[in-house]
C-alpha positions, 0 to 999 in steps of 0.5 A: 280356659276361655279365649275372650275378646277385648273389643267389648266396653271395660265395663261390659268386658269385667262383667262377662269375665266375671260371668266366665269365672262364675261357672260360665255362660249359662242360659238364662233361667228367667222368662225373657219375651221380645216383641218385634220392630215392625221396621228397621228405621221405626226402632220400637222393639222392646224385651221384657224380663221377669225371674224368681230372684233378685238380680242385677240386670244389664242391658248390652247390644251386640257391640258391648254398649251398655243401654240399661242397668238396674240393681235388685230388680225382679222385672225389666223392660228396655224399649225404643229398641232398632232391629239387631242382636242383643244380650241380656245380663242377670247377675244374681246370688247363684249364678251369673249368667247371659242370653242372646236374643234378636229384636226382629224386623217384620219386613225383614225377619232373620234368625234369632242370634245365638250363643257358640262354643268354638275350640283353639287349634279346630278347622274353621267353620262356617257361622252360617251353619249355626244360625240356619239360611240367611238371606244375602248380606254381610258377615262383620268380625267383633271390630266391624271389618268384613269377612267371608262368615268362616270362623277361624279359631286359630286367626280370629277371638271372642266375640260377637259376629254380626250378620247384617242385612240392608232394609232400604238403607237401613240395616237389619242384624243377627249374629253369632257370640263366639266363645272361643276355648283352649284345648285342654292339656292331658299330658304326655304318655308316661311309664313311673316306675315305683316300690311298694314303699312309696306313699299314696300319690296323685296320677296327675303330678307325675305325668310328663308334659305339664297336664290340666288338672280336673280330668277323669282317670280310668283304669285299665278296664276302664272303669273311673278311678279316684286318680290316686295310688296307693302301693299298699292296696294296688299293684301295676296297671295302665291309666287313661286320662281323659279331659272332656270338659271344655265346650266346643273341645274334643276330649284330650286322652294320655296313659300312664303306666305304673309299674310297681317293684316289691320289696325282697325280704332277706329275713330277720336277724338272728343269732345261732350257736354251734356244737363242735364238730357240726356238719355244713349248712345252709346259712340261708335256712337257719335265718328267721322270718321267710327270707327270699332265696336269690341273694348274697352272703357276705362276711364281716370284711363284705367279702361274698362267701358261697352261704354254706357254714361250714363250722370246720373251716370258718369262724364265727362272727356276724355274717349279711345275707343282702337282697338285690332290689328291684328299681327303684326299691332299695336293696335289704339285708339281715345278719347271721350272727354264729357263735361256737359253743362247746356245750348246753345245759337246760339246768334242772327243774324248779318251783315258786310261789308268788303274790298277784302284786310281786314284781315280774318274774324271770322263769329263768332265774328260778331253774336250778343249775347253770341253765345256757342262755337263748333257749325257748320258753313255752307254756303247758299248751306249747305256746312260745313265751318270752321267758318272764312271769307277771303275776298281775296278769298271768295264770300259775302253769309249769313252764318248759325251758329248751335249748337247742344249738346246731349240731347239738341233742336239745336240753329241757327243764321245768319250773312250776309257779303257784299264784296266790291271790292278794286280798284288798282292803280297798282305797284310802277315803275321807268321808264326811256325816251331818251332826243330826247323823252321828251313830253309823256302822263303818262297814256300810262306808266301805267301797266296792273294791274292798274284799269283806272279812277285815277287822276295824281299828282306832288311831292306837291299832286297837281292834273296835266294833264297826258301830261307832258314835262320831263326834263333831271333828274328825276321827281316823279309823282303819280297816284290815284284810290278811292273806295267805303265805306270800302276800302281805296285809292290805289296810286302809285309812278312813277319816270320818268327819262330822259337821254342824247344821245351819240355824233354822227360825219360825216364819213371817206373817206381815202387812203393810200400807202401799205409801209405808216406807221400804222394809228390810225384810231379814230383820225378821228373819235369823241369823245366817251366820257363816252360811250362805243363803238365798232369799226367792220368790214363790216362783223361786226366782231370786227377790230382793229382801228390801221391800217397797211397798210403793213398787215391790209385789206382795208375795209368798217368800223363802229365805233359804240357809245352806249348809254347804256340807252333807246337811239339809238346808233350812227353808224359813217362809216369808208372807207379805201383804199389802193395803191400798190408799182410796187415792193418793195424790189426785188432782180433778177438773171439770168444766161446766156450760153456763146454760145450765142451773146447778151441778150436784159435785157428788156426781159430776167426779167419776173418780169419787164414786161411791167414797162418802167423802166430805168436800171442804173449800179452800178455808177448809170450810165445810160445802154444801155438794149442790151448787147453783152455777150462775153464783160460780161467775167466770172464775176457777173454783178450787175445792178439796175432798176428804175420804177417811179410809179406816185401815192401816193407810191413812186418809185420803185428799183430792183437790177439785178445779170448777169452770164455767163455759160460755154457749156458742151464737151462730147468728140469723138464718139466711137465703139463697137463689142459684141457676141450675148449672150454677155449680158448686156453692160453699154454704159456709160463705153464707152464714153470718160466721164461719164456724169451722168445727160444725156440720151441715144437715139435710132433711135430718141427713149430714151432707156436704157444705159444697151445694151442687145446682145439678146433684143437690135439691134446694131447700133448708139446710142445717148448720149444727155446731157440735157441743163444746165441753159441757155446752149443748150442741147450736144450729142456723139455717139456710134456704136454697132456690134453683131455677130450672132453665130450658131444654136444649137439643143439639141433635141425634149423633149420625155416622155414613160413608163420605158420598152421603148427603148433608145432615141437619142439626139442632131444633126451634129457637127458644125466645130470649136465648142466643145459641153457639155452635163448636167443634167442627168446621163443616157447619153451615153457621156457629151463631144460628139454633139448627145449622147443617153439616156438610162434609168436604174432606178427603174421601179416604180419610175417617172423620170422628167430631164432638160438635158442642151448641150452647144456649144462654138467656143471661142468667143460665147457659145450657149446653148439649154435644152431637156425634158426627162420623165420617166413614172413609171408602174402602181403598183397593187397588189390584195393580197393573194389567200383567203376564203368568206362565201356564199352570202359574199361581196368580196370588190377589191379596186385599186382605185388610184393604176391606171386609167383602168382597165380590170377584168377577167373572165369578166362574174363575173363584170357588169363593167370590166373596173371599178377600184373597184369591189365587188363580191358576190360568189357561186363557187370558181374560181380565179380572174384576172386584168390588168391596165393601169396607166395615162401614158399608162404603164400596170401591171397584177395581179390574186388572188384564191377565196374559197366560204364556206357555211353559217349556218342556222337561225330560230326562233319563239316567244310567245307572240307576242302582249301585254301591256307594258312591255311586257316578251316574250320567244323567240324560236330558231328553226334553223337546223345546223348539226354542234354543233359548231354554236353560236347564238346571239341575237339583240334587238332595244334598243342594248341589246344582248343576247347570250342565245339559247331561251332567255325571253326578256322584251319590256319597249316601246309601238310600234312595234319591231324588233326580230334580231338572227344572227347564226355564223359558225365555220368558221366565217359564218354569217346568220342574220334573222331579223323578222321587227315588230315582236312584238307589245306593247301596250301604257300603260295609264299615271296616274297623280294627284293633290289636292287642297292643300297639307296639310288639316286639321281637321277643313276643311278636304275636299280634291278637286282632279284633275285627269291629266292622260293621254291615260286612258278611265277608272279610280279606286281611293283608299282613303286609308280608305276604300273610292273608287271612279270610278269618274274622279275629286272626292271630298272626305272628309277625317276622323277629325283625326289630324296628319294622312296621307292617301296613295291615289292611283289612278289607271288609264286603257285603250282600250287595258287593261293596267294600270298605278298606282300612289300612293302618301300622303294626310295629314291631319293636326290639326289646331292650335287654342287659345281662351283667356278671356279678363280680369279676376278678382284675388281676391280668390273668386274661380271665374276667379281668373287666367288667362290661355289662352286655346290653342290647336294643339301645340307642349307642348315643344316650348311654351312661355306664357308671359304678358307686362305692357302698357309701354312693361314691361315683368310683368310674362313669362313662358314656362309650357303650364298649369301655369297660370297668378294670377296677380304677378309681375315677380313671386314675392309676389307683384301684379300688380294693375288693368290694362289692360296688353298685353299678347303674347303667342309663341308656334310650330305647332304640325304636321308642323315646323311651329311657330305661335304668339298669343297676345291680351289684357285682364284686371285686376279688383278686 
């Protein structure tokens, strides 16, 4: 279970819960990149994310604040983002999942913000550790309340844990998102004891102290287990339960013992006879089944008899044997049930013969004599029968009958049973022929369970021949089997039934015209009469028998007649065709130009091709087919058209509309004059009309009304309208003149560093031309044809101009553009003349400030053309540069260095070499001649001491590094560093177990396991005066209860060193009762009470209580020395003998354990 903080936005809060319930905080699968702030206030960091899957992405910063959200998206991008931590939440079909990320600063990089699982109830723990070494700043807390960075899963929540670090008063973050988790709950150490009669359950519902579910159950060899026990395959055994799921959580582990009761089994109950005169015996061993032995017998008033029969002195009746079970399985019993017989009979010898389908059989009826009831059947083989014959299923044998009784001479006799098998004549049938079929041999109808060699007879029992000639109807016949001399005649009932064909017919051949009226197809077709049919195409798909020759295809049919009984069906076909019209119903237009002469209407419908048809006019008078379209005028003419089509369709008429159209006029040609930077003309303003359906031409080309003086060649160019209907295409003319104007310069594009000299522009005036310069403020004149540029900026700055001179005679202006740069001076600066110890590096950057460099004096540099240096100074002097940038400008800069002494450093130590851990005094031995030099010292594990001759303890094995750093007054550092100074040897690992935690006192030898690791020598200590040299020792322990014994093993090595573990054996007292079974309260002073002796109990928690065989509480008491006298609850009445059942419930002395005792214990008087 998951602890979440709540100091998040509501929206943010129900998304990550939904996260949590969705399986977790997984990391992002997508791609997610970050690009960096290149400042804290600058704020233009972004991050970009990509996936495979469609998902709803939100956009949080490290206060839970929702900045972006987008719904069904595979990409996101979020800018404009300041330094800090941030999440990113994609919600998809199969998972939600969360990504921390960092936007860093350039100026102030921190680690990147990371994603913790911490666990309720664990030592705090500090949050730096996580996120690696930060630079100073300060730890905030999910409300933004400072705090030291430990996180304390018992005081502090959820969360997202700021680490801020200020930016010249801006601040830069990272941090920790915590996710703080419950331990699990594993329950309580558990003993269950059961009987084998218990159902299959689950491990976890019966362990105490309230477990998680969802752990791993081992069993006790550990391996994994379903955490299910089943008494009917399994038997006891200790369980471990482990829970080891919960992140950030270490595993919670409890046991659980099962401990399983069988059942005792007293037999099976069963009944004896006894001959007179029998000797004593065991009632025990007559019982059937397998009884086990340990219980009590009983007679019929439930008083407990010793289980010897003795036939002389006791008298029959049913007798219990009761088996006392084991807690919890309940107590069993069986009964003896004696009976006194005075004498057996077997009977005499006997025979019968029965039929396979005779009734049952009871062999004992079939002896002669008296035979006495309850012997023994068995078959010829010896095998026990149960005394009964079923002819169906049992084979003839002889079969013996025995009767045995206690104390008599068994008795035996035979009975013989001879089967004799029935004969079948199958069963009943109603079978039916078709009337085409009427001739058949009823033999051939028989069924496969009727045995050959029967007779065949009419209605009136009269014997036929098999070969019969059936009517139309029905017709009984029967067929007879006869057996043998027990078994009776088997017949069956045949009716055989003949039925009628359906009517057959001859089949259709027809054709029809397209326009000819729907047809009703069946009245060409025979009767179905009470038989269904089917009419179907020749695909066999269902058709309808309505015809329409209008819409319906011709086709092959069938009309098919079923029988609908054993007959064939009878299939008619149907073949319709159809014959089409020349047309039907067609109307024609047509149009025609008024530029033209004749029109010859054979031919000018496409539609009429090749019919030979007669055109008419509306008198229906007959028309010459040329006509001369100047007599049409401007009017529709209407005409008709008659194709004769000499088929089964009638004629065919067609009704044709003529129009004339009028010839488009575009006008006269036309003439145009433009300046060459005139631009773009539309043409179409030039004609006389503006048609906006035509095209215009060039040279034969089609092209653009839009005419361009720069792009297009003057000329003529075409305006064509396209035809119109049945009128040819029109065209005008326009012709296009451009002047050329005059060349203008306004001069070649110049670049140079800020200290060049001025630079001249444009050229010549040309005559009848005015001239005007734009674009930059560094000319000598805007209004003159060649002007000069001087700059007169700042020298660091770079200056990029597009200078623009136009020049204009009234009718054409002409223009033409330069290019000016300024270069800037490369801007370097070495800094202020300074101080270094000796042997110190002096760093000099100019990376970026130029591209070339030259440093001087040029014998200190290995490299005088680099743009960094680093100098590592003996004697003062000063420095000097010269660069040059990427446009070629050059700057000059110097500095003064001063190169000041370092201090001395030395040191010694003892010792040098010793077991882990290892106190050693070191020594500072360094010759300074100035008091003002600290010293401190560095070890591997980053401690630091400031001390003059500190002692220093090494924890680890291996070889260590001694660090002493010596610091001037100046600041002058000298580090002496002194690589595997001190050696630590490994010290041994002691480790131990026993065979079981707890021993007692009945069985107080303990088996040791020795686990230590890197030990060639080893020393126990048992804790009373017991040692041992030995690896794995068995030592028994003092029979003294509730002690426990500090065992120490101490473990050496080949270097000397030890390691001790020391850990509690204890040794339990054993919990042990011993109860009579019975006793007699008759104030004799001899067993008068009954107080079962229990030892190893707590006195406090004891319950002593007796129950009636019905479950009757009879006394109950909490007073470990008060005895049971045989009252009932206490009072001045007694309970009459009986057995009663006696439970007692007490605590285990040394453990918390409780324990149940019960048993069964008698009163006799």
């Amino acid at each position: 279970m998951r602890k979440i903080s709540n100091r998040l936005s509501p929206k943010l809060f129900l998304i990550l819960t939904l996260c949590f319930l969705c399986g977790g905080l997984n990391e992002l699968q997508a791609q997610l990149n970050v690009v960096p702030s290149t400042s804290c206030p600058s704020c233009d960091g972004s991050a970009t994310f990509n996936s495979s899957l469609s998902s709803d992405v939100y956009w949080v910063d490290s206060q839970g604040g929702i900045l972006q959200t987008e719904s069904g998206v595979t990409s996101s991008v979020l800018n404009g983002l300041c330094p800090g931590a941030y999440a990113l939440i994609e919600v998809n079909s199969n998972d939600s999942i969360v990504q921390w990320f960092s936007i860093q600063s350039l100026l102030t990089p921190l680690p990147d913000a990371v994603q913790a699982d911490m666990c309720e109830g664990e030592d705090p723990e500090p949050l730096e550790v996580l996120l690696g070494a930060l630079p100073a700043g300060t730890w905030l807390d999910p409300s933004g309340t400072t705090f030291d960075g430990n996180y304390d899963p018992d005081f502090m929540d959820s969360g997202f844990y700021t680490y801020s670090v200020d930016e010249g008063g801006c601040p830069v973050s990272t941090g920790v998102m915590v996710t703080e988790w419950v331990p699990a709950n594993a329950g309580l150490g558990t003993t269950y004891l059961i009987c084998e009669t218990y159902s299959q359950f689950f491990l976890t519902d019966f362990m105490s102290g309230n477990p998680d579910y969802g752990g791993t159950w081992y069993n006790s060899i550990f391996q994994e287990v379903t955490g299910f026990y089943n008494p009917a395959t399994m038997e006891s055994e200790l369980f471990t339960y482990i829970i080891d799921s919960v992140p950030g959580c270490p595993a919670e582990v409890s046991t659980m013992y099962v401990i399983e009761n069988h059942l005792l089994d007293p037999g099976d109950d069963t009944e004896i006879q006894v001959c007179p005169n029998a000797l004593p015996f065991n009632m025990t061993s007559v019982l059937n089944g397998n009884p086990n032995l340990g219980g009590n017998w009983y007679d019929d008033s439930f008083d407990p008899i010793a289980g010897i029969f003795d036939p002389v002195n006791m008298p029959p009746g049913e007798y219990t044997y009761l088996v006392p079970g084991d807690s919890p399985c309940p107590s069993l019993q069986s009964s003896l049930t004696v009976t006194f017989t005075q004498g057996i009979d077997a009977g005499s010898d006997g025979a019968v013969e029965v039929c396979s389908n005779s009734p049952i059989l009871n062999l004992q009826d079939v002896l002669n004599g008296t035979p006495t009831d309850g012997g023994v059947w068995t078959n010829s083989s010896g095998q026990v029968v149960d005394g009964s014959f079923n002819p169906s299923i049992d084979a003839e044998d002889t079969f013996t009958y025995t009767v045995s009784a206690v104390g008599c001479q068994p008795l035996s006799a035979e009975v013989e049973v001879v089967l004799e098998v029935l004969l079948e004549a199958g069963p009943n049938q109603n079978l039916t022929v078709c009337e085409n079929n009427l001739a058949i041999d009823l033999n051939d109808w028989l069924s496969g369970q009727s045995d050959g060699g029967g007779v065949w007879t009419n209605i009136s029992n009269q014997v036929i021949s098999s070969d019969v000639t059936l009517q139309v109807g029905t017709t009984t016949y029967y067929y007879y089997n006869q057996t043998g001399d027990v078994c009776p005649n088997d017949v069956a009932q045949y009716g055989m039934t003949g039925v009628a064909m359906p009517p057959s017919g001859e089949p259709v051949d027809m054709a029809l015209c397209e326009s000819d009226a729907p047809v009703e197809l069946t009245e060409f077709l025979p009767d179905q009469g009470a038989f269904d049919a089917s009419f179907t195409d020749s695909d066999g798909n269902a058709a309808s028998t309505a015809f329409d020759p209008g819409s319906s295809t011709p086709d092959a049919f069938t009309w098919t007649i079923y029988s609908g009984n054993v007959c064939p069906d009878v299939q008619i076909p149907v073949s319709v065709s159809l014959e089409y019209l020349a047309f039907e119903d067609l109307v024609l237009d047509i149009e025609l130009c008024s530029s033209e002469e004749s029109v010859v209407l054979d031919l000018a419908f496409d539609e009429l091709a090749g019919l030979n048809g007669i055109w008419y006019d509306s008198n229906f008078d007959v028309v010459d087919p040329v006509m001369t379209i100047g007599d049409l005028g401007d009017t529709t003419l209407n005409l008709l058209y008659l194709v004769d089509n000499g088929s089964v369709c009638p004629p065919s008429l067609a009704n044709a509309g003529i129009t004339v159209v009028e010839q488009v006029d575009l006008g006269e040609n036309q003439w145009l004059d433009l300046c060459f930077n005139a631009g773009t003309i539309d043409l179409n303003d030039v004609l006389n009309g503006n048609y906006s359906n035509g095209v215009w031409y060039f040279q034969g080309v089609e092209t653009s009304p839009q005419f361009n003086t720069g792009t297009n060649a003057p000329g003529v160019y075409t305006y064509e309208v396209p035809a119109s209907g049945p009128c040819a295409p029109v065209s005008a003319e326009v012709l296009v003149d451009v002047d050329s104007g005059i060349p203008v310069f306004a001069g070649v594009d110049t670049a140079f560093c800020v200290s060049s000299s001025p630079v001249a522009l444009g050229g010549a005036a040309a005559p009848g031309y005015s001239y005007t310069w734009t674009g930059s403020e560094y000319l000598s004149s805007q209004s003159v044809a060649n002007p000069v540029f001087v700059y007169t900026g700042a020298e660091d700055s770079f200056v990029n101009q597009q200078i623009v001179v136009t020049a204009d005679n009234g009718i054409c202006q002409i223009t033409d553009t330069v290019q000016i740069e300024v270069w800037p001076l490369p801007q370097i600066d070495l800094g202020p003349d300074l101080a270094l110890c000796q042997n110190e590096i002096l760093d000099m950057d100019l990376t970026g400030q130029a591209t070339d460099f030259n440093w001087m004096p040029t014998s200190w540099f290995a490299d005088p053309s680099a743009s960094a240096q680093s100098l590592q100074l003996v004697n003062s002097g000063e420095v000097a540069v010269t660069a040059w940038n990427e446009y070629g400008c050059q700057s000059d800069d110097q500095m003064h260095v001063e190169v000041l002494p370092l201090p001395d450093a030395a040191f010694s130590a003892d010792p040098i070499e010793g077991c882990a851990p290892l106190s050693v005094q070191l020594f500072n031995t360094s010759e300074n001649d100035s008091p003002e030099v600290s010293y401190v010292w560095i070890f591997e594990d980053g401690s630091i001491i400031e001390e003059f001759d500190p002692s220093f303890v090494f924890t680890e094995e291996g070889l260590h590094d001694v660090t002493l750093i010596a610091t001037s007054a100046n600041g002058c550092v000298n580090t002496l560093e002194a690589q595997s100074y001190i050696e630590v040897h490994p010290s041994p690992w002691a480790f131990w177990e026993s065979d079981l935690s707890d021993q007692t006192v009945l069985d107080p030898i303990v088996y040791f396991t020795n686990h230590s690791l890197g030990a060639t020598g080893y020393l126990w200590d048992f804790g009373f005066g017991i040692t041992s040299y030995e690896e794995d020792p068995i030592i028994e322990f003092p029979e003294t209860p509730g002690v426990s014994y500090p065992v120490c093993l101490t473990a050496i090595n080949e270097f000397g060193c030890i390691d001790t573990l020391c850990r509690e054996v204890f040794i339990a007292g054993e919990m042990w009762i011993y109860a009579p079974n019975a006793f007699t309260p008759d104030e004799d002073g001899i067993n008068d009470v009954f107080l079962p002796v229990l030892r190893g109990f707590d006195p406090d928690f004891y319950t002593f209580s007796i129950y009636s065989r019905w479950g009757q509480l009879v006394f109950q008491t909490h007073d470990p020395q008060m005895p049971w006298v045989g009252e009932f609850r206490g009072g001045n009445h007694y309970v009459q003998n009986d057995v009663y059942i006696w439970k007692i419930e007490a605590k285990d002395a040394y453990t918390a354990d409780f324990r149940e005792f019960t048993g069964h214990v008698s009163i006799v008087r």
